[in-house]
C-alpha positions in Angstrom: -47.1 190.0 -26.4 -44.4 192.5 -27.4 -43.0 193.2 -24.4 -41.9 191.0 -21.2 -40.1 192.5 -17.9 -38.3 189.4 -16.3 -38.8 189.7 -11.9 -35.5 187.2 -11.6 -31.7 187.2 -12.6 -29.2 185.0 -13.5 -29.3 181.5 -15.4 -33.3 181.6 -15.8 -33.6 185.5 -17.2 -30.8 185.0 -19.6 -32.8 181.4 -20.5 -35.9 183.2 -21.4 -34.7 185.9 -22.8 -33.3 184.0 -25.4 -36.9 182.2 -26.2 -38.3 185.9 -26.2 -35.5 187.3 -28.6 -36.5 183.7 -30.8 -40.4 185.5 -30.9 -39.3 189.1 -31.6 -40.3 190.0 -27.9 -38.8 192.8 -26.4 -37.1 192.0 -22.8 -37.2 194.2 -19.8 -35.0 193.4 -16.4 -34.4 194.1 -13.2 -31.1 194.1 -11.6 -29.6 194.5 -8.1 -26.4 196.0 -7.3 -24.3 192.8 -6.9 -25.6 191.5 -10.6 -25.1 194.9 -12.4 -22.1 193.0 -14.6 -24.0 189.8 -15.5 -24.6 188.5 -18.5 -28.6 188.3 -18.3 -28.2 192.5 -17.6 -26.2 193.2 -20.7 -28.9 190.5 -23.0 -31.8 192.5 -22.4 -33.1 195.4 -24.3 -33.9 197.1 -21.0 -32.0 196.7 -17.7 -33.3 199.1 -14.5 -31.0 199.0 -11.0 -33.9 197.5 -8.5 -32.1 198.1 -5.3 -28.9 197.0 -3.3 -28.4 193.3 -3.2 -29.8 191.5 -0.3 -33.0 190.0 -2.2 -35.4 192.3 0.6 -34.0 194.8 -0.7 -33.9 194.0 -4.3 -35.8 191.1 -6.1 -38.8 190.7 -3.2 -40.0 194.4 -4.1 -43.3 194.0 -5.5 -44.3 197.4 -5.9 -40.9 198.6 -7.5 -41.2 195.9 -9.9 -44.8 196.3 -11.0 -43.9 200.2 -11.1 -41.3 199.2 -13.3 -43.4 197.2 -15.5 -46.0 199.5 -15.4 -43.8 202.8 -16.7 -42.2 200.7 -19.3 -45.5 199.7 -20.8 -44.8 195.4 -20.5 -47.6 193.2 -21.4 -46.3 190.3 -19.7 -44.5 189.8 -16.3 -42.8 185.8 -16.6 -41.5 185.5 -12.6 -39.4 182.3 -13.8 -38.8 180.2 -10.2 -38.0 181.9 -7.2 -38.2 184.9 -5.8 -41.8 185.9 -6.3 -42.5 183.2 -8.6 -45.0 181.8 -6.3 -46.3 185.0 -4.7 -50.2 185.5 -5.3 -49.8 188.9 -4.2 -47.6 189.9 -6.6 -49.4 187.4 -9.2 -53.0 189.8 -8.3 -51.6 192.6 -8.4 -50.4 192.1 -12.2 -53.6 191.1 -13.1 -55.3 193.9 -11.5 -52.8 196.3 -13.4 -53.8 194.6 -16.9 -50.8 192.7 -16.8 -50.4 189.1 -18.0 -48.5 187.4 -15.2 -47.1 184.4 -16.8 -48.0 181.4 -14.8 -51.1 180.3 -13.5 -53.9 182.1 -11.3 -53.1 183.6 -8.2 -56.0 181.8 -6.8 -54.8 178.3 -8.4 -51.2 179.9 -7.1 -52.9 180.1 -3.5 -54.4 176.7 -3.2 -51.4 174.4 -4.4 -48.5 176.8 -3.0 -50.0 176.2 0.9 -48.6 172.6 1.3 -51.8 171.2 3.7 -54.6 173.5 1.5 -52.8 171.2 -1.3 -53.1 167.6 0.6 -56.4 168.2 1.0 -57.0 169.4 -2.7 -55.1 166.4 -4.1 -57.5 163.5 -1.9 -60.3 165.5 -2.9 -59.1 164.5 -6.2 -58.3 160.8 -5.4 -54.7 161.3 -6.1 -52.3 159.6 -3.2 -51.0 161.7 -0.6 -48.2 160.6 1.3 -49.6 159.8 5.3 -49.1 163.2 7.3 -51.1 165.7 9.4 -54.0 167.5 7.8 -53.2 170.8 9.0 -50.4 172.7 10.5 -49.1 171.9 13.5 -48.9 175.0 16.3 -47.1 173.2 19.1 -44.1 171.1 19.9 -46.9 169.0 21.6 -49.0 169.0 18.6 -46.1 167.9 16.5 -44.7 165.5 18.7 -48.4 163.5 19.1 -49.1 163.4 15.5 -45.5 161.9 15.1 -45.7 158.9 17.5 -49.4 157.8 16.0 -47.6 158.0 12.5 -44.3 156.3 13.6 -40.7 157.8 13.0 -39.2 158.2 10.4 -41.0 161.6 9.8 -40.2 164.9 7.5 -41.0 168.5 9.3 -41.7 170.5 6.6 -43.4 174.3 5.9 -46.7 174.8 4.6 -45.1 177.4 2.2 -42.0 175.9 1.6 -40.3 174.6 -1.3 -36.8 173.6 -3.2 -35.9 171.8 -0.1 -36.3 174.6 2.3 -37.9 174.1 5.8 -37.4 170.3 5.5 -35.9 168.5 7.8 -36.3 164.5 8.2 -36.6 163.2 12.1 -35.6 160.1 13.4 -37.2 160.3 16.7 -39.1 162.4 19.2 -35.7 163.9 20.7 -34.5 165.3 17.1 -38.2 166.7 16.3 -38.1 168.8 19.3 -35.1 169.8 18.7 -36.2 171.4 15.0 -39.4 172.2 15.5 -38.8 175.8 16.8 -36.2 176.1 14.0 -37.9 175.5 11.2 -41.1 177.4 11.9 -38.5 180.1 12.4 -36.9 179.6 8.8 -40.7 179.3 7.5 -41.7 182.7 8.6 -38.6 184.2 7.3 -38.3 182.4 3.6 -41.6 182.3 2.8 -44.0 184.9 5.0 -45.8 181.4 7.3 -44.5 179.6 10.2 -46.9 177.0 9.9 -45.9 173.5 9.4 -46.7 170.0 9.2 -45.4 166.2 9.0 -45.4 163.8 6.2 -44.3 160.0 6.8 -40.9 159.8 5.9 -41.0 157.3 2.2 -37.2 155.4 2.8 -35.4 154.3 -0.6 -37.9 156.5 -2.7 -37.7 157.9 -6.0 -38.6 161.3 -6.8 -40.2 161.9 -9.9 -42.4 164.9 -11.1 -44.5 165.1 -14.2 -44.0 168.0 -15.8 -48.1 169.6 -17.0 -49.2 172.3 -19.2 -52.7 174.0 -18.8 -54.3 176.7 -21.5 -57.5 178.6 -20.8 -59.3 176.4 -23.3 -59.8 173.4 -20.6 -57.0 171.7 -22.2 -54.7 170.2 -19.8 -51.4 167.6 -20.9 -48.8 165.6 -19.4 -45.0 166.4 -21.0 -43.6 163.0 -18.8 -41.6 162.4 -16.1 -38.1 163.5 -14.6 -36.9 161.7 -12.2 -35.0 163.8 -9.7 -33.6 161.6 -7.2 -30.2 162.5 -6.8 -30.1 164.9 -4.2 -28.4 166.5 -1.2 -30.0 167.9 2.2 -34.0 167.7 -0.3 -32.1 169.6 -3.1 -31.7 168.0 -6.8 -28.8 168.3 -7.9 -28.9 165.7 -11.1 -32.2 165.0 -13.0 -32.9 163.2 -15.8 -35.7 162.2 -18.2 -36.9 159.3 -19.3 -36.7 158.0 -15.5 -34.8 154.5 -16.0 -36.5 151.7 -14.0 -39.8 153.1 -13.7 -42.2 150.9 -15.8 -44.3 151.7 -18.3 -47.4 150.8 -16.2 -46.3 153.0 -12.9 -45.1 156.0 -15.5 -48.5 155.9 -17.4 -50.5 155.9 -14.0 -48.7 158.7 -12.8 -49.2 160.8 -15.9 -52.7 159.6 -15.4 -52.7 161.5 -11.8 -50.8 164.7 -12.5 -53.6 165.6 -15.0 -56.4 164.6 -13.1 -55.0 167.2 -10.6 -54.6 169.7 -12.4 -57.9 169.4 -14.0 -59.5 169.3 -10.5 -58.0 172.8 -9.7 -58.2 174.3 -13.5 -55.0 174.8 -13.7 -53.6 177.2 -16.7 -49.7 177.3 -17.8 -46.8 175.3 -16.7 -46.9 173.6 -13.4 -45.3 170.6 -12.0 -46.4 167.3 -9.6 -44.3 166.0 -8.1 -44.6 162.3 -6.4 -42.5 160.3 -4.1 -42.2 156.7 -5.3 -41.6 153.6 -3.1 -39.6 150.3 -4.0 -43.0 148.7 -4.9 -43.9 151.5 -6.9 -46.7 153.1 -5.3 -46.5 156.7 -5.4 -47.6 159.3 -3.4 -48.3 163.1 -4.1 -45.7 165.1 -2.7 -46.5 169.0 -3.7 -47.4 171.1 -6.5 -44.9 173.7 -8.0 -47.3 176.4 -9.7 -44.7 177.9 -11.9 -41.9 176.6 -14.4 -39.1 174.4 -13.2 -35.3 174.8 -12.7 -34.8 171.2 -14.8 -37.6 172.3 -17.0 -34.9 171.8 -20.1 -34.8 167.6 -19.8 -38.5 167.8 -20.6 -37.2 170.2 -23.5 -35.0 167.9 -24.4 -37.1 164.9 -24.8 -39.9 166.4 -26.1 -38.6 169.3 -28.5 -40.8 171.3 -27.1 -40.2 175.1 -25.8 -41.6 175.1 -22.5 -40.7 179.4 -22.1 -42.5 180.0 -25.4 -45.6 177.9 -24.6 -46.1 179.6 -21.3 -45.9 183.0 -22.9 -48.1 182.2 -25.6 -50.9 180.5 -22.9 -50.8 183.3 -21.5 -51.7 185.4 -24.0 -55.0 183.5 -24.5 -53.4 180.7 -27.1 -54.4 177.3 -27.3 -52.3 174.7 -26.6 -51.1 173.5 -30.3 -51.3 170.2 -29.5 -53.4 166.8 -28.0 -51.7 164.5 -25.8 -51.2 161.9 -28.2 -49.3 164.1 -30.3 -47.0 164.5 -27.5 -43.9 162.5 -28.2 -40.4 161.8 -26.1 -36.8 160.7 -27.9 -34.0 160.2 -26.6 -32.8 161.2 -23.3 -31.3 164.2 -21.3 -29.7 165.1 -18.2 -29.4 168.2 -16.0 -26.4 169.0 -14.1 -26.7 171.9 -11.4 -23.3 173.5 -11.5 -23.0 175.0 -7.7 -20.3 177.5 -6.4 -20.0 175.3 -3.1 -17.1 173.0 -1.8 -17.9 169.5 -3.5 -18.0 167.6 -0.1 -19.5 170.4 2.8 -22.0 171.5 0.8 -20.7 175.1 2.1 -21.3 177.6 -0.5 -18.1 179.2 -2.2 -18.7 182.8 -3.1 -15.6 184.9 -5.5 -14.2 185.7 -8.4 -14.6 183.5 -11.1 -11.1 183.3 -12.4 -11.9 181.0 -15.3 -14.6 179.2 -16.8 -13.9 177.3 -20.5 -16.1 173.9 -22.0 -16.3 172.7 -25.0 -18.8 173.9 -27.6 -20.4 170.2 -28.0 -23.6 169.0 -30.2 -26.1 168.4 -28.2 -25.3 169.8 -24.7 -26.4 173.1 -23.7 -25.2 176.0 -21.2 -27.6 177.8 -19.3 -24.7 179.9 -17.9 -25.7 182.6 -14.7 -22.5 184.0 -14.5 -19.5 184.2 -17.2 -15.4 184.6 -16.9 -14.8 187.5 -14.6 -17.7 187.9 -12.8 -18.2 187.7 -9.2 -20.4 184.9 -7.4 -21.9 186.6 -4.1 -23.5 185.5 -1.1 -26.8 186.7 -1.3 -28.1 184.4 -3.5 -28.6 180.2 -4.8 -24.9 179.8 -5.5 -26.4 178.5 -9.1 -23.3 178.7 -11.4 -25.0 177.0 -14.7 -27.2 174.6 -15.5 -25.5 171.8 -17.9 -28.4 170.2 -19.8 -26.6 166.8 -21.9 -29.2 165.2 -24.9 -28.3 161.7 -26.3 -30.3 159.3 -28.2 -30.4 156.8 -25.7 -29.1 157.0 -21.6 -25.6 155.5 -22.4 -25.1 157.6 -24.7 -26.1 160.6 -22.8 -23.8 159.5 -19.8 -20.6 159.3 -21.8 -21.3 162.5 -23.6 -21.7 164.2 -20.3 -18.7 162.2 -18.9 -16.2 163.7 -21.6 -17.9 167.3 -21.1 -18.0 167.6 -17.3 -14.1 166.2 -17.5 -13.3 168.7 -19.9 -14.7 171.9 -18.1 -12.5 174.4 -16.3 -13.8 176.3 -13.3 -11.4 178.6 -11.4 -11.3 181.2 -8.9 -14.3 179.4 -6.8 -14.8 175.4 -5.4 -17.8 174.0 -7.5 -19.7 170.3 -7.4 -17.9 169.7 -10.6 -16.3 166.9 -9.0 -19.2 165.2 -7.6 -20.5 164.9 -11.0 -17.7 163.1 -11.8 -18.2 161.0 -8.9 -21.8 160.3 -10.0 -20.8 159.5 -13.3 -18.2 156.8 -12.4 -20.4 155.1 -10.0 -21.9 152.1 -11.4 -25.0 152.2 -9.3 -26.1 155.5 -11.2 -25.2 154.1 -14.7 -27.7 151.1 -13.9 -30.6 153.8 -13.3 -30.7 151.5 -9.5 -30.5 154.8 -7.3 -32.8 156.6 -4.5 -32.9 159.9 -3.0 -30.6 158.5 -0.3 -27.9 157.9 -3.1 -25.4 160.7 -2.5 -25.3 159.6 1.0 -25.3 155.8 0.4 -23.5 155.5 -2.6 -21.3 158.2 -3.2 -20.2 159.6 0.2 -20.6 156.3 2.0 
């Protein structure tokens, strides 16, 4: 390929254009009207104004985009996460235009994006599902039923959903009612399908994902795990690789299923399982992202591999470069999701960032969405960066991140630079003895 248009903004176009300006591609991007001064807009070797900046009005405008890509002659369209990232109309009508959309199939995309198409898929494949409904659920009645022959705890989630959107966790038949209506509303409007379903809430769980790569060869691998555990309201916030605790047996068995999956479905280019794990270790499939990941860099950074690069070259046709057994991890690495949002409410903290200095250090790297000056607005993830710390072993990794996050300045907006500092300090994280119920337990108990 010589020529890529990016369909995203911030952190994640600026991240690939970077791997694209490493193979002497040429970078094409879109922007709206609130990102015109970002620093992903002034990296690219083209930049086109895509519309005003509510994200219908903007970055959800598939036939602006493709017209785009189609005038400026792109070979490639890479959707990075997001946005239309997981949109199999937009993903057909790429192909149908001769465009390599970079990511897997739009039928693949199809099958594993619907959360109950992808249950079904995954027992088909004899990989365990967590205990839940089959198909959606239409009616409060429905949803109420299924619950009570399951037993409370239970999750509410959206067929379509995803990144910890149209979840919700209920206790008991009075808080399902209350929302069920809700969250088949928020369904239809974040991801086009009301329909929904329950899942039997996993308490003290791990989450970890293994992180796959498929080429059109029938090759498929395993890059490891990331454990993503610490969370807030279904969102990661911290995630780290390797996942400490997890043994060797539980970690290889895992690896074991993700590819078996994937293989089932042929799945081409990056993708992601991801599992929920009790305190016994059994684990249970959760969902299948079909596209690459927000903490995509911890497998990067125990791997040394280029995850961007290998995408675009898969899609080109490429072989994968590589077995499985030549497939090696070192060291360790943590993400840190830098949030404009007030450290405690979790209420997002849009303005002018006054200033924003860190340390150039060996070994940590900025994937930076916004820089000194510019303007954080409402209508998007309040993503500041991503902080991505590499160590030879986990202790070293924490302190190295520790001195970092404690050196940063941030002003002009309320981040969640704090809680990292929390989470740092807390002994139960430096043991690797935490759940997805850790903010909550641990750190704002």
């Amino acid at each position: 390929m010589k020529k890529i248009l990016i369909a995203n903004r911030g952190e994640i176009a600026l991240r690939i254009i970077k791997t694209c300006k490493k193979m002497g591609i040429e970078t094409v991007v879109i922007f709206s009207d609130a990102d015109a001064d970002l620093p992903f807009v002034k990296e690219a070797d083209y930049a086109f104004r895509i519309g005003e900046a509510p994200v219908s009005k903007s970055y959800l405008l598939k036939d602006e985009i493709l017209n785009i890509a189609v005038r400026e002659q792109v070979d490639g369209i890479h959707p990075g996460y997001g946005f239309l990232s997981e949109n199999t109309e937009f993903a057909q009508a790429a192909e149908e235009k001769g465009i390599k959309f970079i990511g897997p199939s739009s039928e693949t995309m199809a099958l594993m994006g619907d959360k109950v198409a992808a249950r079904k898929t995954m027992k088909e494949a004899f990989v365990p599902v967590v205990p839940g409904s089959v198909t959606g659920l239409s009616t409060i009645e429905e949803a109420c039923s299924f619950a009570a022959e399951i037993g409370y705890p239970v999750m509410l989630k959206a067929s379509g959903g995803g990144g910890g959107i149209g979840m919700q966790r209920c206790d008991n038949e009075a808080a399902l009612m209350k929302c069920f209506a809700s969250t088949k509303t928020r369904a239809k409007a974040y991801f086009g399908n009301d329909e929904v379903f329950i899942e039997k809430f996993i308490a003290d769980a791990r989450h970890i994902e293994i992180q796959l790569f498929g080429d059109h060869h029938g090759n498929v691998v395993h890059m490891f795990e990331r454990d993503c555990s610490v969370q807030r309201r279904n969102q990661k916030v911290v995630e780290e690789s390797p996942s400490p605790h997890l043994s060797g047996e539980t970690r290889a068995k895992m690896c074991e299923a993700a590819v078996a999956a994937a293989k089932h479905v042929g799945y081409i280019n990056a993708g992601t399982i991801e599992f929920i794990v009790d305190d016994k270790e059994n684990f249970y499939f959760l969902e299948m992202n079909t596209r690459l990941q927000v903490e995509h860099r911890v497998t990067e950074g125990v791997t040394g591999l280029d995850l961007v690069e290998l995408q675009i070259r898969t899609a080109a046709g490429a072989e994968l470069p590589f077995s499985q057994d030549e497939i090696t991890k070192k060291g360790h690495s943590i993400q840190f999701r830098l949030y404009a949002e007030d450290p405690v409410k979790f209420i997002p903290s849009p303005g002018l960032i006054k200033a924003f200095t860190f340390n150039e250090t060996d070994g940590v790297i900025m994937d930076c969405a916004y820089a000194e000056g510019n303007t954080v607005t409402p209508y998007y993830d309040p993503l500041v960066a991503k902080i991505i710390v590499n160590g030879e072993s986990r202790e070293e990794t924490i302190e190295k991140a520790r001195t970092f996050l404690n050196e940063m300045k941030i002003e002009g907006i309320k981040t969640n630079l704090p809680l990292f500092i929390n989470i740092l300090s807390n002994e139960q994280f430096n043991q690797g003895r935490y759940s997805t119920s850790f903010l909550q337990t641990a750190v704002f108990a």
